[in-house]
PATORKOL-175582 format. One record per residue: residue number from 1; chain; x, y, z of N, C-alpha, C in turn. Coordinates in pm, whole numbers, padded with zeros to 5 digits. Atoms other than C-alpha are relative to their C-alpha. Layout:
BEGIN
- seq_mol_n.c1_n.c2_n.c3_ca.c1_ca.c2_ca.c3_c.c1_c.c2_c.c3
- NUM_A_X_Y_Z_X_Y_Z_X_Y_Z
...
This chain:
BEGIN
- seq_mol_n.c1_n.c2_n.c3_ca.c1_ca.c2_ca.c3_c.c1_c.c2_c.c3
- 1_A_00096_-00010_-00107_09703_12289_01393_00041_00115_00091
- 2_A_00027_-00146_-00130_09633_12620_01604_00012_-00081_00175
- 3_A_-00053_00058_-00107_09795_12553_01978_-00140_00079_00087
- 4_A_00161_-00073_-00038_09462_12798_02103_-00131_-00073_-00031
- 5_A_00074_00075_00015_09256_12531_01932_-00098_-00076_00126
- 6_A_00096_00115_-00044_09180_12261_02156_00021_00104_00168
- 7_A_00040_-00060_-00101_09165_12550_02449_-00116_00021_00037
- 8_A_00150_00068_-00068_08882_12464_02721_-00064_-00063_-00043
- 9_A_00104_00146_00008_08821_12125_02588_00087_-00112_00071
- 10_A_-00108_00163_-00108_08881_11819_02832_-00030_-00084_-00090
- 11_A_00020_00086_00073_08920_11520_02699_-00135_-00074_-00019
- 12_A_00104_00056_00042_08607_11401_02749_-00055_00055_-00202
- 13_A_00066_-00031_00108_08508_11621_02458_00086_-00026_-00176
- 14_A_-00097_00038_00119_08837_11525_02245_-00016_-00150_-00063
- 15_A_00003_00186_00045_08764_11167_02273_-00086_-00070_00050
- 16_A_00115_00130_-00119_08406_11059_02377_00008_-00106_-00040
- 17_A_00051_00104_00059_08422_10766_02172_00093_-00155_00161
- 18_A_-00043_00080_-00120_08694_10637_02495_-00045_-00008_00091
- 19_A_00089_-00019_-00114_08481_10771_02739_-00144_-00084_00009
- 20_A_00132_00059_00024_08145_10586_02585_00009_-00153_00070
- 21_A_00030_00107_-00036_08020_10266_02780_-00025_-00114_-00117
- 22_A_00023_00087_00117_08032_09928_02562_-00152_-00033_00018
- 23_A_00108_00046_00015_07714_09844_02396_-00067_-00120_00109
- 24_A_00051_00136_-00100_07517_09625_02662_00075_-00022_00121
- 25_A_-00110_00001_-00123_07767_09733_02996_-00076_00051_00035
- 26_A_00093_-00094_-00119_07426_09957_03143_00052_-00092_00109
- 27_A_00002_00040_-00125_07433_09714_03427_00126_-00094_00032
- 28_A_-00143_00053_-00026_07791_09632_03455_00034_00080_00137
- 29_A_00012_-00073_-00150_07810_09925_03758_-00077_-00059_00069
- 30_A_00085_00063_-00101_07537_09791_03914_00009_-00124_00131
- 31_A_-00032_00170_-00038_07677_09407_03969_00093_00028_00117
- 32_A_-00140_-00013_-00061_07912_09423_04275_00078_-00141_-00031
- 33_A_-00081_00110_00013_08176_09134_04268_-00006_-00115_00138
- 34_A_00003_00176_-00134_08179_08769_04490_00088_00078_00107
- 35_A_-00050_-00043_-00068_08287_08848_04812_00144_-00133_-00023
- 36_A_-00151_00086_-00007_08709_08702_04854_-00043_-00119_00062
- 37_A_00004_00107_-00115_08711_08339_05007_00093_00018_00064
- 38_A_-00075_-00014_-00090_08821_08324_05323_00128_-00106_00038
- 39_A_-00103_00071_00028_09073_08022_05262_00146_-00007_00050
- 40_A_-00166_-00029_00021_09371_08194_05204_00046_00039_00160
- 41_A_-00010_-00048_-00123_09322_08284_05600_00123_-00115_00078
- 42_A_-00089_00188_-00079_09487_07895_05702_00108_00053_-00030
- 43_A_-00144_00069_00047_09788_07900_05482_00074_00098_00127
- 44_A_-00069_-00076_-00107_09948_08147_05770_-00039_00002_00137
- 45_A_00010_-00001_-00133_09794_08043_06033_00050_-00127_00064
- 46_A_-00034_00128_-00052_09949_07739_06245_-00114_-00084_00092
- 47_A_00097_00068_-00084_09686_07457_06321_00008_-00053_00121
- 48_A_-00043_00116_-00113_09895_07294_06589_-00084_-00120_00008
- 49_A_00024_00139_00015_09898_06918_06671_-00076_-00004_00094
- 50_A_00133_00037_-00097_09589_06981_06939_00118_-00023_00144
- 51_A_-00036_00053_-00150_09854_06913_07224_00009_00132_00109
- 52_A_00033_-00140_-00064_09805_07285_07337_00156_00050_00035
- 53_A_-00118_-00085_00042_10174_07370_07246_-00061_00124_-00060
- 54_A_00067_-00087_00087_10008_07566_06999_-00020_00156_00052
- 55_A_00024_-00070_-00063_09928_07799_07234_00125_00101_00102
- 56_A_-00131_-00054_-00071_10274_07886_07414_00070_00048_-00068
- 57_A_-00050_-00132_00086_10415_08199_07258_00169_-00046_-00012
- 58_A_-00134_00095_00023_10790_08101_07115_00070_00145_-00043
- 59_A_-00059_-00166_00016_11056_08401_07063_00116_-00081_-00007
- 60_A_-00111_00013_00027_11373_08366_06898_00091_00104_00011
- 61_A_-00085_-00103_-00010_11667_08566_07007_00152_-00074_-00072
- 62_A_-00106_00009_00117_11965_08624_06771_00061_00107_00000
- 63_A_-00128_-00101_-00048_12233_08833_06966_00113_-00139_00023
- 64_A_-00118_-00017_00021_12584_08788_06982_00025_-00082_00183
- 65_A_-00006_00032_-00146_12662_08575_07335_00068_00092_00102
- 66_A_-00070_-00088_-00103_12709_08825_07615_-00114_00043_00087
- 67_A_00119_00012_-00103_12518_08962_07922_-00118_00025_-00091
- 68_A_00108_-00026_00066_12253_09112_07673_-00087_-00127_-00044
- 69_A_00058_00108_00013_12142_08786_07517_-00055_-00070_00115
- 70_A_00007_00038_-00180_12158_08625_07884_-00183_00049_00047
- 71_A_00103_-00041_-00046_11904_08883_07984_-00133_00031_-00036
- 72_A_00115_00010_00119_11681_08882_07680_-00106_-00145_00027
- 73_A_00138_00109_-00043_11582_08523_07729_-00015_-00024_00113
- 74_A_00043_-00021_-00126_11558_08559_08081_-00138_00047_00006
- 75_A_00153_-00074_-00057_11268_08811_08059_-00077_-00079_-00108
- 76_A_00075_00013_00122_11130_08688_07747_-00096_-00182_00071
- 77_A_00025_00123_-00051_11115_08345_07966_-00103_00021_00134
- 78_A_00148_-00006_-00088_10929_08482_08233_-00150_00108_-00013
- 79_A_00086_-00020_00068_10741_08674_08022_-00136_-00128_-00054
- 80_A_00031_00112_00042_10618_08301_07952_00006_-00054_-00171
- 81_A_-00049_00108_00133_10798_08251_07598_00075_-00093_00017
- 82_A_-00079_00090_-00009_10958_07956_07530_00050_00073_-00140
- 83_A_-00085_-00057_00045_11271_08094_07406_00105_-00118_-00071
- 84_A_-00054_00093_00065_11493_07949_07111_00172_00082_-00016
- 85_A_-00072_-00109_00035_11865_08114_07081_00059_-00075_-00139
- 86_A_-00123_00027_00141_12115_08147_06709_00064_00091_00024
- 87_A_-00072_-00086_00006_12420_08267_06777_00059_00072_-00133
- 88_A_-00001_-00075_00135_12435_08320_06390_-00116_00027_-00050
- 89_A_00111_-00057_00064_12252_08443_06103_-00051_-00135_-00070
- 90_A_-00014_00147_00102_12297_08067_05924_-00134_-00074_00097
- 91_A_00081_00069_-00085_12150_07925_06250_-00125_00041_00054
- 92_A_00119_-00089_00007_11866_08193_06294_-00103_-00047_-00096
- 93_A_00094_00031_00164_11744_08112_05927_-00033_-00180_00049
- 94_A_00010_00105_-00068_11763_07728_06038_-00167_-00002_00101
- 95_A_00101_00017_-00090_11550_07788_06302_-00158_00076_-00017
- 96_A_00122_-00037_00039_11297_07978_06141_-00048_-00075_-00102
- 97_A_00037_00107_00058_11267_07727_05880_-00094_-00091_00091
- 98_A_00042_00125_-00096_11188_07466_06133_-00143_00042_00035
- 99_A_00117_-00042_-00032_10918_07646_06284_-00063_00121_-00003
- 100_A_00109_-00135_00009_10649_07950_06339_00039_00080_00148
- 101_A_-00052_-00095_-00144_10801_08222_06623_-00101_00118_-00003
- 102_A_00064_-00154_-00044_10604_08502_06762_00083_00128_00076
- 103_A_-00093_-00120_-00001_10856_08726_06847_00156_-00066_-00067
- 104_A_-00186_00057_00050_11239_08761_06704_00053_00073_00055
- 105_A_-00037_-00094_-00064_11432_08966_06912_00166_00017_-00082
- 106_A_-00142_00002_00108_11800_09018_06666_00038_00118_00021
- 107_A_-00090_-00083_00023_12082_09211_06666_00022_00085_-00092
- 108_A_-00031_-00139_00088_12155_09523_06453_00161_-00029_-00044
- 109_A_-00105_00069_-00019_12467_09341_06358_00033_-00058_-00177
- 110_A_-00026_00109_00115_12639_09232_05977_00016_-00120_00017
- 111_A_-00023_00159_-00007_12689_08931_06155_-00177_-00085_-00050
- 112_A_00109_00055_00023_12318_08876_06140_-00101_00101_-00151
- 113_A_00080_-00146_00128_12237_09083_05777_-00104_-00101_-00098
- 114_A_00048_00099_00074_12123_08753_05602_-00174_-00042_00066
- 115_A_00098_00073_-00038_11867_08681_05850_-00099_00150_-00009
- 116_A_00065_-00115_00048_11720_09102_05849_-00034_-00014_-00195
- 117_A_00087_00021_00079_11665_09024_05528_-00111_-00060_-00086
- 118_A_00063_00088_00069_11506_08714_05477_-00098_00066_00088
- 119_A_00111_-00047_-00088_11250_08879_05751_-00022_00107_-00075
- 120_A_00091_-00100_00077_11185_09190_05515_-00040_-00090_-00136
- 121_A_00102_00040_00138_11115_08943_05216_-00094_-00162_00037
- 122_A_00086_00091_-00074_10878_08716_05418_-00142_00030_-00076
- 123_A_00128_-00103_00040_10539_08713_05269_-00114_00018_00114
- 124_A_00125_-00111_-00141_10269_08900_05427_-00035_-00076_00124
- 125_A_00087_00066_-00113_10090_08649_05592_00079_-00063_00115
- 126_A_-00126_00051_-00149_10393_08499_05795_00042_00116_00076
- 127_A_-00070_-00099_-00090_10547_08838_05861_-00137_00043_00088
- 128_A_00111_-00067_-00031_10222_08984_05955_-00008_-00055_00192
- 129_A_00039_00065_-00125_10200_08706_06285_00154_00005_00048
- 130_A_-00131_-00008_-00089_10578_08773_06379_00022_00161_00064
- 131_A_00002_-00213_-00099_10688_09115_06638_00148_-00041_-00031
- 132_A_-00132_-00035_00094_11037_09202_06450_00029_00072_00113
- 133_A_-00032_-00141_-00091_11223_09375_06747_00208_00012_-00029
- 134_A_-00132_00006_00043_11586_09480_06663_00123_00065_00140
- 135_A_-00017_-00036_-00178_11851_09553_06957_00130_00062_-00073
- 136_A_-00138_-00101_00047_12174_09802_06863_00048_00107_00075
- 137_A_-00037_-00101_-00068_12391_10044_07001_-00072_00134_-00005
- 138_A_00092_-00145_00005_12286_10302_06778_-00122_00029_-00059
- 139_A_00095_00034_00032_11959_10220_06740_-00078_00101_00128
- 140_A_00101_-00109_-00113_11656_10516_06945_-00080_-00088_00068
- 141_A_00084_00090_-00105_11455_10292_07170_-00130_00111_-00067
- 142_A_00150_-00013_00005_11054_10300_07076_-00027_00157_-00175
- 143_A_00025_-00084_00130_11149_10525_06728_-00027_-00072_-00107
- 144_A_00074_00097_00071_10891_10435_06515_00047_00014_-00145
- 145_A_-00070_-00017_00108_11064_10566_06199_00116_-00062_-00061
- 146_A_-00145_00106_-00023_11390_10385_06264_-00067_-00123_-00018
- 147_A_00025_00133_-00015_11173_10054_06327_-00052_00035_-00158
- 148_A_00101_00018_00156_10977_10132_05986_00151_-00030_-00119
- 149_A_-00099_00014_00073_11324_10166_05782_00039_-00119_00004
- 150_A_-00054_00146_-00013_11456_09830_05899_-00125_-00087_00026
- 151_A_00146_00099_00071_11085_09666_05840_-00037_-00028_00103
- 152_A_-00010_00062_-00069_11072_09600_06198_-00104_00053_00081
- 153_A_00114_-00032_-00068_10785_09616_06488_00093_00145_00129
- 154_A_-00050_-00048_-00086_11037_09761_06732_00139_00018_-00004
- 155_A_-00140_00023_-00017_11392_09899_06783_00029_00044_00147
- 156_A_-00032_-00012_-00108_11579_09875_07092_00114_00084_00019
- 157_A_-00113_-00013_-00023_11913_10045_07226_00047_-00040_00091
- 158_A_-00056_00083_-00074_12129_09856_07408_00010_00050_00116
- 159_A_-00022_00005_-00137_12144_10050_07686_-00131_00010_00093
- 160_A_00146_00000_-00033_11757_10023_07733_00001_-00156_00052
- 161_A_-00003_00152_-00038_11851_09609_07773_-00090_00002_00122
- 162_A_00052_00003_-00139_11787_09631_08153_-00125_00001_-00015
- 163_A_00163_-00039_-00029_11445_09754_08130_-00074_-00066_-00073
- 164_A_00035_00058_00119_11341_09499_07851_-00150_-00026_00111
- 165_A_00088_00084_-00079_11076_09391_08093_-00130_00104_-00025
């Protein structure tokens, strides 16, 4: 076979027989598809027990005990979360088991590496309703590139603490 041969032919013309529509598919384009049920919307959403808990925003912080923690659920408390603390990563995971948090506020810390990752393999629909904020020395305050690498909504630097508000 001549390598100049099959020069300026696309495949359509090498292989209509792949390109040809099956006998009786004319109105296969035409059909659009069932719209998705909307269902799958619940499994991630929390019904609450009607006692209008449901409604009071919950934030778990998972630093290391020192003024920082201190002042985290301080604001986060008059922010009006009801704030949960784990001074580990064991007791973090624990407590996210238990229940549904809307914010996590965690340390940049191997002490807590177990719990950064069970939060990047969360599936969608849980992570989706949690704000991932991470708190570290050498971590850029409000760098959205840094927060994207560690899966997270937000990173902090510790010496931004003060101003958490």
């Amino acid at each position: 076979m001549q390598r100049d041969s099959l020069t300026g032919k696309s495949a359509l013309d090498l292989f209509p027989d792949l390109f040809a529509a099956p006998p009786g598919d004319e109105q296969a384009d035409a059909l659009a598809p069932p719209p998705p049920d909307p269902d799958w919307l619940t499994d991630c959403l929390d019904p609450g027990d009607g006692s209008g808990a449901a409604n009071i925003p919950s934030a778990l912080v998972a630093i290391v005990p020192d003024g920082r923690r201190a002042l985290a659920a301080d604001t986060l408390e008059k922010m009006g979360y009801q704030v949960d603390m784990a001074v580990t990563a064991a007791e973090g995971l624990d407590l996210l088991r238990a229940s549904r948090y809307d914010l996590l506020l965690c340390e940049a810390d191997r002490a807590f590496a177990d719990l950064h990752r069970t939060i990047r393999q969360l599936p969608p629909g849980r992570r989706r309703l949690l704000f991932y904020a991470i708190v570290g020395p050498r971590l850029h305050t409000l760098y959205d590139l840094e927060a994207l690498a560690f899966s997270a909504n937000l990173v902090i630097n510790d010496r931004e603490m003060p101003y958490l508000e």
